[in-house]
C-alpha positions in Angstrom: -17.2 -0.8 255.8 -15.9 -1.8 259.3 -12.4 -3.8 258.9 -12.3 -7.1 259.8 -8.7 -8.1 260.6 -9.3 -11.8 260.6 -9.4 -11.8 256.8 -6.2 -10.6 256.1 -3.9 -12.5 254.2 -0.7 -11.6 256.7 -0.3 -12.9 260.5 -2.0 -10.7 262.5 -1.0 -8.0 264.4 -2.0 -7.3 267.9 -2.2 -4.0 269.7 -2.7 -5.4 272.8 -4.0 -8.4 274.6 -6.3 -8.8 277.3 -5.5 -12.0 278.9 -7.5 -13.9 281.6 -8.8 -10.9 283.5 -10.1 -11.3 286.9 -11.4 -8.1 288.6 -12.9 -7.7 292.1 -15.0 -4.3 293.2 -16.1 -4.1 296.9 -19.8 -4.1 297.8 -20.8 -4.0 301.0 -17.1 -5.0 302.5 -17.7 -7.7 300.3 -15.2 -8.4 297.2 -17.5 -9.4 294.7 -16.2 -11.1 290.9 -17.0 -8.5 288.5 -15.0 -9.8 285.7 -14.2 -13.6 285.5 -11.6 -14.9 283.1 -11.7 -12.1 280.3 -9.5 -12.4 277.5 -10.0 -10.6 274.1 -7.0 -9.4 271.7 -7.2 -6.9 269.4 -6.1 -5.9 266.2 -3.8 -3.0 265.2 -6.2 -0.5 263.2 -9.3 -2.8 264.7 -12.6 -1.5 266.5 -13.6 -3.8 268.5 -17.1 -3.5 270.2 -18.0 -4.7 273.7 -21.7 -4.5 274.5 -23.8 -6.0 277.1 -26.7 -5.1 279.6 -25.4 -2.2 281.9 -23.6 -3.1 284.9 -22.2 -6.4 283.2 -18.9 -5.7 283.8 -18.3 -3.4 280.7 -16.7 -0.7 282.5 -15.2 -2.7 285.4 -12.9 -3.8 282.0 -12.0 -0.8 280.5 -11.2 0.4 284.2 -8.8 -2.6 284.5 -6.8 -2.2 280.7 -5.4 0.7 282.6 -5.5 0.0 286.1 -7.8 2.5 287.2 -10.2 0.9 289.8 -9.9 3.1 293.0 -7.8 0.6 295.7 -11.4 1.6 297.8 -13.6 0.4 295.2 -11.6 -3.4 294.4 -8.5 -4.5 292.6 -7.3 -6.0 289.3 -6.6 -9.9 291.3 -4.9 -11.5 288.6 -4.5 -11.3 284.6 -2.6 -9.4 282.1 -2.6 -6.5 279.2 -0.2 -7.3 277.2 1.4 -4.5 275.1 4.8 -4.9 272.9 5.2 -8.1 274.8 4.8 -6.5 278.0 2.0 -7.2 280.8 1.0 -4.0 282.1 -0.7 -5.7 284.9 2.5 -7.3 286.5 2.7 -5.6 289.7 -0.9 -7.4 290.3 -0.1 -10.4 288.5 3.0 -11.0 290.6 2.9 -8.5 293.9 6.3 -9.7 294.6 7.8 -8.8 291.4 10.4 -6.2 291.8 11.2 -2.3 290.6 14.6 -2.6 290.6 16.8 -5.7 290.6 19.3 -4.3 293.4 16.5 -4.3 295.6 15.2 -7.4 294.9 15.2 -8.4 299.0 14.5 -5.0 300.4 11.1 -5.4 301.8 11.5 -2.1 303.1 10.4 -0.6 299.4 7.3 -2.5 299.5 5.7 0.1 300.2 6.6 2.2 297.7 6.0 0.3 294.6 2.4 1.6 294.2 3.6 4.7 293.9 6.6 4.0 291.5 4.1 1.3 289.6 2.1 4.4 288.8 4.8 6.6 287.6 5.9 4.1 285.1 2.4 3.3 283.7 2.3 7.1 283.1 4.6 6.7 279.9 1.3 4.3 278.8 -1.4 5.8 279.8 -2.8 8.6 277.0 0.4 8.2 274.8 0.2 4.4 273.6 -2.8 3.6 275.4 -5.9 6.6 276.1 -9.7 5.8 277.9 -12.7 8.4 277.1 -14.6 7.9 280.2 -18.5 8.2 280.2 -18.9 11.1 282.2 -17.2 13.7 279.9 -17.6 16.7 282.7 -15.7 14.7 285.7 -13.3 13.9 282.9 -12.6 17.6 282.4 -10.4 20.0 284.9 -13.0 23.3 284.9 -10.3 25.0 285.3 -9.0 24.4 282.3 -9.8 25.6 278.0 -10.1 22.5 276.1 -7.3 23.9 274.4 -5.2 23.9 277.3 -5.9 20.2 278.1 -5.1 19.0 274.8 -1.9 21.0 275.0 -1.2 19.5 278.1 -1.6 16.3 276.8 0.5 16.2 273.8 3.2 18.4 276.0 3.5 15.2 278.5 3.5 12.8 275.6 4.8 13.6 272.3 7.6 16.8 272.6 10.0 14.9 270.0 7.3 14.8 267.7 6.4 18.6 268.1 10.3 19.3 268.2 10.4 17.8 264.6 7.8 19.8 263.5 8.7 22.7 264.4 12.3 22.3 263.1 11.5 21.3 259.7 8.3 24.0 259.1 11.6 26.8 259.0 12.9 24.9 256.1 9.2 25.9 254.3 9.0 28.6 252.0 6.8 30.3 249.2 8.9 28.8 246.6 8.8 24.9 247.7 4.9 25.6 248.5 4.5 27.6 244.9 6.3 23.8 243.3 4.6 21.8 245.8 0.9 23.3 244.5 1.4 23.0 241.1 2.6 19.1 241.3 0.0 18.1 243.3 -3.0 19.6 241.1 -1.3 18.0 238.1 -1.9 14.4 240.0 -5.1 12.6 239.1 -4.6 9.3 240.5 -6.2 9.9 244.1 -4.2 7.6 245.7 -1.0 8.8 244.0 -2.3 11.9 245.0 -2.8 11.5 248.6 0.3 9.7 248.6 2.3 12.7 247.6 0.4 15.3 249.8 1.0 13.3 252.9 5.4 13.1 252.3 5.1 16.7 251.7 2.9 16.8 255.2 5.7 14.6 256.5 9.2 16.4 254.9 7.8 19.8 256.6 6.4 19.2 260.1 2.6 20.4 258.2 0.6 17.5 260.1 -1.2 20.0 261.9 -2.4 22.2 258.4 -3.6 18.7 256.7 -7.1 20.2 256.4 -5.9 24.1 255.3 -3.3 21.9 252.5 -6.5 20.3 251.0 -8.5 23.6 250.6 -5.4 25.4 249.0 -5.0 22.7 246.6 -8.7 23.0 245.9 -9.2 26.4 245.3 -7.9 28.2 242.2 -8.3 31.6 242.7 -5.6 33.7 243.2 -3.8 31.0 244.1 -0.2 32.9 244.9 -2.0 35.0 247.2 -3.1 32.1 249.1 0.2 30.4 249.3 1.7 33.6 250.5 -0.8 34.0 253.2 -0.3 30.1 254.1 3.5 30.6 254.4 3.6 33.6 256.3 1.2 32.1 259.2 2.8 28.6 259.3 6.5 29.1 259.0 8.6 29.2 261.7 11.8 31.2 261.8 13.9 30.7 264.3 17.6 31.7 265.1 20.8 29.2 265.4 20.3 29.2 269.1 16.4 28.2 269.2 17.2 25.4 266.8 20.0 24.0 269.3 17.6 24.3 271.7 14.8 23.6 270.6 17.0 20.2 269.6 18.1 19.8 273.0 14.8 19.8 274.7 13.6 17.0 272.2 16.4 14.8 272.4 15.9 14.9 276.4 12.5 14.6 276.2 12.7 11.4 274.0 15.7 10.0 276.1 13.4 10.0 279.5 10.8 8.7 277.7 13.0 5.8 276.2 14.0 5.5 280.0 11.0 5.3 281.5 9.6 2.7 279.2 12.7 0.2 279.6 12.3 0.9 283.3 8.9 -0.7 282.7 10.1 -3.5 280.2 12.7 -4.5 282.7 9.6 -5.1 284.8 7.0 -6.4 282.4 8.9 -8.0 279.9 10.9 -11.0 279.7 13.0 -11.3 282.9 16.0 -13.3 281.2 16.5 -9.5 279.5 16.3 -7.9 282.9 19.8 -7.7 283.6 20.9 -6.5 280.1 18.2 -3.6 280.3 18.9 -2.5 283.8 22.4 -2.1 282.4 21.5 0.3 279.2 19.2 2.1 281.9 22.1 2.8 284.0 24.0 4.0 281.0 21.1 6.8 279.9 20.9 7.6 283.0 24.8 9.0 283.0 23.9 10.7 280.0 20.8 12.6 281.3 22.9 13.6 284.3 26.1 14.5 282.4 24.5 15.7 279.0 21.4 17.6 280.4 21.7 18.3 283.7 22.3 22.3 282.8 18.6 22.1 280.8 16.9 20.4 283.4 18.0 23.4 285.5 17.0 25.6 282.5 13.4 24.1 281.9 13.0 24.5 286.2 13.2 27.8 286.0 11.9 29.3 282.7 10.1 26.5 281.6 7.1 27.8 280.3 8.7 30.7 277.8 11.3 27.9 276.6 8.3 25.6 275.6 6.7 28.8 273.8 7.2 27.0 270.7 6.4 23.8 271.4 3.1 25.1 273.3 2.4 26.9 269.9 2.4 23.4 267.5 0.5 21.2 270.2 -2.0 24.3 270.1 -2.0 23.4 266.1 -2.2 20.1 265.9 -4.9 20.4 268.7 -7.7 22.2 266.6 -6.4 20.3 263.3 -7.5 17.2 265.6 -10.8 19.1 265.7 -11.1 20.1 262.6 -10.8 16.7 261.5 -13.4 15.5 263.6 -15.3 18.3 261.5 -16.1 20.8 264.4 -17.0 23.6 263.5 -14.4 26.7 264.1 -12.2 24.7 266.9 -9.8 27.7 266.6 -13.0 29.0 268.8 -13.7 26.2 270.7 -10.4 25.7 272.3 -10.5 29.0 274.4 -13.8 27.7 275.9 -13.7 26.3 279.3 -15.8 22.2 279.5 -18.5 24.2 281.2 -19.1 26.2 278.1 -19.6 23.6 276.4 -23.2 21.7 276.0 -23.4 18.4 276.9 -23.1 16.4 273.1 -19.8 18.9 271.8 -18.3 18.3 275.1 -18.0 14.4 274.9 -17.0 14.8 271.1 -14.2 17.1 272.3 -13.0 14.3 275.0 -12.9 12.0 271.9 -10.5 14.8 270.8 -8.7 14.1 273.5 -8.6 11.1 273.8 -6.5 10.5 270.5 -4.6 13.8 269.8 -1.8 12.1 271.4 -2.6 9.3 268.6 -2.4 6.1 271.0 -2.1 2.3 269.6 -5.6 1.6 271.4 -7.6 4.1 272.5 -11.0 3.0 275.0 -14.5 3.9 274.8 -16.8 4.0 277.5 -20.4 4.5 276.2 -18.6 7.4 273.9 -22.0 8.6 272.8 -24.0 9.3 275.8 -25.5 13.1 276.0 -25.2 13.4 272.3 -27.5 13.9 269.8 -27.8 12.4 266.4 -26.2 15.0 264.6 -23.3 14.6 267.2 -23.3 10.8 267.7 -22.9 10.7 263.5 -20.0 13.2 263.7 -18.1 10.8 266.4 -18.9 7.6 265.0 -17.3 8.7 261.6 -14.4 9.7 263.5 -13.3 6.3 264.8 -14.1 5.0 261.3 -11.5 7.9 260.1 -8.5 7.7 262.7 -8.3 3.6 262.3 -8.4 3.6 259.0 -6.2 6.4 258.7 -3.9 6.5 261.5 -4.2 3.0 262.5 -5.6 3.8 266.5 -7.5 0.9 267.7 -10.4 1.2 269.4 -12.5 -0.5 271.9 -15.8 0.8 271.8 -17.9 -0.2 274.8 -21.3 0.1 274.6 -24.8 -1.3 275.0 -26.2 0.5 272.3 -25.7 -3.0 269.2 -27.4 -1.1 266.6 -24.2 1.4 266.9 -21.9 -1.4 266.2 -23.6 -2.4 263.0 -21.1 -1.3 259.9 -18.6 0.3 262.7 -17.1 -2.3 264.4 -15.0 -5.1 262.9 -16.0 -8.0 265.7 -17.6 -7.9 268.9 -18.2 -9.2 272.4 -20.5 -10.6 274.4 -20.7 -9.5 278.0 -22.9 -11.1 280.5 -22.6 -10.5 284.4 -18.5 -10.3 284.2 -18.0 -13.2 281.6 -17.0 -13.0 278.0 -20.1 -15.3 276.5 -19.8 -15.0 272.5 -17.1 -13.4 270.3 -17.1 -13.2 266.9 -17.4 -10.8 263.8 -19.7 -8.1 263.8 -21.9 -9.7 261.1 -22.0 -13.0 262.4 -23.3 -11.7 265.7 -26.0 -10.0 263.8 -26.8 -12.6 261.4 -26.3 -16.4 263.1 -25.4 -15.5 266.7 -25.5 -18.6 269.0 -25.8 -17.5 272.7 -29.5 -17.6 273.8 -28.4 -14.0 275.6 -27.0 -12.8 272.3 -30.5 -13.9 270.5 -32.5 -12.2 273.1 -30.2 -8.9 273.5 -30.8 -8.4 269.6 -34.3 -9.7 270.0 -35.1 -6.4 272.3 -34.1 -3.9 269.8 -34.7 -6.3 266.5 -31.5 -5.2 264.5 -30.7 -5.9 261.3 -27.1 -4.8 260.3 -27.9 -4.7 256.4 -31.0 -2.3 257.6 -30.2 -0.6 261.0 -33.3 1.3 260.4 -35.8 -1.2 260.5 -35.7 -1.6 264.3 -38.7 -3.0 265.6 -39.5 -3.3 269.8 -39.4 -6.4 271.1 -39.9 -8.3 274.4 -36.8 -8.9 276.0 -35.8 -12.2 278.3 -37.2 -12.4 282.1 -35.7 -11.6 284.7 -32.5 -9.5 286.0 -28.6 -10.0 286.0 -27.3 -11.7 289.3 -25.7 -10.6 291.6 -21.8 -9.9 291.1 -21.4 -11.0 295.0 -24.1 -13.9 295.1 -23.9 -15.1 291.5 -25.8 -18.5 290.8 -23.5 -21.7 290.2 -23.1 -22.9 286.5 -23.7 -20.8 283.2 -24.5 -17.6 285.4 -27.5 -17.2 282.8 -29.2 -20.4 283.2 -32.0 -19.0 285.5 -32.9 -16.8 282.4 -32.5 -19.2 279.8 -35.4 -21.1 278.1 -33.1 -23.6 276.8 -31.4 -24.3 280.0 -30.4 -27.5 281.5 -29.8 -29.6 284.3 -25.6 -29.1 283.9 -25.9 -25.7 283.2 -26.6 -25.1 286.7 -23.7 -27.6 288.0 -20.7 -25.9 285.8 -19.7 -23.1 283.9 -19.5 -23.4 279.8 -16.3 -22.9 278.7 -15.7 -20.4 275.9 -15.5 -22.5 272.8 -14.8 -22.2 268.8 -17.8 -23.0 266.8 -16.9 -21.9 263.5 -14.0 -20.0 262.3 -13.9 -16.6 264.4 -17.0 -17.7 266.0 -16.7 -18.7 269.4 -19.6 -19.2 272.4 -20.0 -20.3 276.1 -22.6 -22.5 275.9 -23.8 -26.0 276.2 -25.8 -26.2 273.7 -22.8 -26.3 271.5 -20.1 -27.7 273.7 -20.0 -30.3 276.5 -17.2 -28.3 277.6 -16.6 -26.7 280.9 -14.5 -24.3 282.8 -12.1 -26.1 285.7 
């Protein structure tokens, strides 16, 4: 059963918040509003699901969470993604908004804060925040194993974390596996049991052998033997000096990343701690410098047989991320090149990518086109798995509803750029209010306690306006049956109509956007 955040008991927790969007994309030299006024906030551990016709803006969205809209194609204009109380959208919300307070009057860097903008948001985007585009083969370097990319991935992002790993799979032996084994069969309480599996997982860097753990605990035979063989492949032993070093790179590792995200907070956050942070920044910087200025030499010039180890556990945790996703033989699959791969397994494996990093929010752009059932099953009972889990959020963007049903936890209304109804995922199936909404389901008649009674239906008249002419009022008004005469004089204003339930429409408000 999807979660539904809004329930719980406790305040709720945000991943991130998506406030007041405004996105422009150029057509024809003309900037043209494709998103007007977005805001939607989502839960940590939620799926949210964003559907509407295509071209309504969907994608124009996820583009703008992480600032990816080509500076040819238009521009976030004004809004902000908030993430641990910082808007990741400053630099547009506020073009004059500084890099560095000591420059806060030197027009000369102007120029440069693009660029610097960008280098920043690179400590966000794919570690705490990841986007699985819809073309899965563009999205791909064919140059590249899948393999390769994922190591890539979790090489930029998360070298502490493989650095642990790797230090506490030498304290493993046959002995502590032999006890570990034994304990853990002896367990019937499942949750006690799982409990006790995953602190082992945790105490000795085994997060990438979750799946091989499980099948040693559940088969009996010769079960010694196995633990031998399990030992023997997964420990790591490693001399005095690899430990320091291996230490070493993961403390400087994690002290640039630390950097590089204050660096940002300084930026984004709240500017009465500006000065404060620009302070501590100044300090790890005379640390890096005097501390590890010898390994940053080091990693220059024999970088790639230093990481060795580290290349090794990413590899691991890689096709456990696979595995997980119950693909069949990913030690295989992550030699192959995206070319190799047919259409469907491809876009499952940039799911795989998208969250072996294991992001706060991870986006979805239409993450089942090219698949087939078989496939499309396999990857929607992945999201259900990694936010339950490991607590990812997702927002699923789609304009498929009967997908939705069961997965997501609440969804969104899109219609030509403006949020029109939000609410939870049953509601919107069972009582929604927006005469879009009704006729959306209407096309495909869904009905979330039986997906599979789907019967064809005819769908409303007419086509979306046009982002760069859009009519005046409720831009669906020329559509709409139920219109009326203010609906073409102003815009409804998103309103709360029940609990969780809100809408943008007059027939349930008087209410208008200024």
């Amino acid at each position: 059963m999807a979660k539904n955040p809004l329930t719980a008991d406790s305040k709720p927790k945000y991943a991130i918040r998506i406030e007041n969007i405004v996105s422009n994309l150029k057509k024809s030299e003309i900037n043209a509003r494709s998103l007007d006024n977005i805001s939607i906030k989502i839960h940590k551990g939620e799926i949210y699901g964003l559907t509407g016709e295509s071209n309504s803006g969907k994608t124009v969205l996820a583009d703008s969470i992480v600032n990816l809209i080509p500076d040819h194609k238009g521009m976030v204009e004004s809004g902000s993604v908030v993430l641990d109380e910082m808007n990741l959208l400053y630099y547009f919300e506020n073009k004059k908004q500084r890099f560095s307070l000591s420059k806060i009057r030197d027009r000369k860097n102007e120029k440069n804060k693009p660029k610097r903008y960008d280098e920043l948001m690179g400590e966000i985007r794919g570690k705490r925040i990841s986007y699985m585009l819809q073309d899965s083969f563009r999205s791909l370097n064919p140059s590249l194993t899948l393999g390769e990319h994922m190591v890539e991935m979790l090489q930029k992002h998360r070298i502490p974390e493989l650095g642990s790993s790797i230090l506490k799979k030498s304290l493993i032996s046959k002995e502590i596996m032999v006890d570990f084994t034994e304990e853990a069969r002896e367990i019937k309480n499942r949750e006690r049991r799982k409990a006790f599996i995953q602190n082992f997982v945790d105490s000795y860097g085994l997060e990438s052998h979750i799946s091989e753990i499980h099948n040693l605990l559940e088969n009996d035979l010769d079960s010694e033997m196995l633990v031998s063989r399990f030992v023997d492949r997964v420990k790591v032993d490693l001399k005095e000096r690899q430990i320091n070093q291996i230490k070493r790179i993961s403390d400087f590792h994690g002290i640039i990343s630390q950097r590089n995200l204050m660096k940002l907070r300084m930026n984004a956050g709240d500017p009465s701690e500006a000065m404060e942070i620009e302070k501590q920044i100044k300090g790890m910087n005379k640390v890096i410098n005097k501390k590890y200025f010898d390994l940053k030499i080091s990693l220059f010039i024999g970088g790639r047989l230093m990481m060795k180890e580290f290349e090794k556990e990413a590899l691991s945790f890689s096709i456990e991320t696979l595995r997980s996703m119950e693909i069949e033989r990913p030690e295989l699959l992550v030699n192959r090149y995206p070319d190799e791969l047919p259409p469907g397994l491809r876009h499952l494996c940039l799911f795989g990518l998208a969250i072996v990093s294991r992001p706060e929010l991870a986006v979805l752009d239409e993450p089942t086109s090219s698949m087939d059932a078989f496939t499309q099953t396999k990857l929607l009972e992945s999201v259900r798995k990694f936010s339950e889990n490991e607590n990812i959020s997702f927002l699923y963007i789609t304009n498929e509803m009967p997908l939705l049903a069961g997965l997501a936890g609440r969804v969104g209304i899109l219609y030509a750029g403006t949020l029109i109804e939000q609410s939870t995922t049953f509601e919107i199936f069972n009582n929604s209010k927006h005469p879009f909404t009704i006729n959306y389901l209407a096309s495909s008649k869904i009905n979330k306690e039986n997906p599979g009674s789907n019967v064809s239906m005819e769908f409303a008249q007419g086509e979306q306006p046009d982002f760069a002419n859009p009519p005046s009022g409720c831009k669906f008004h020329p559509r709409c049956k139920f219109a009326m005469d203010v609906c073409s004089v102003k815009i409804p204003a998103l309103v709360e109509v029940s609990k969780s339930h809100r809408v943008a429409c007059f027939l349930y408000s008087d209410k208008s956007e200024v």
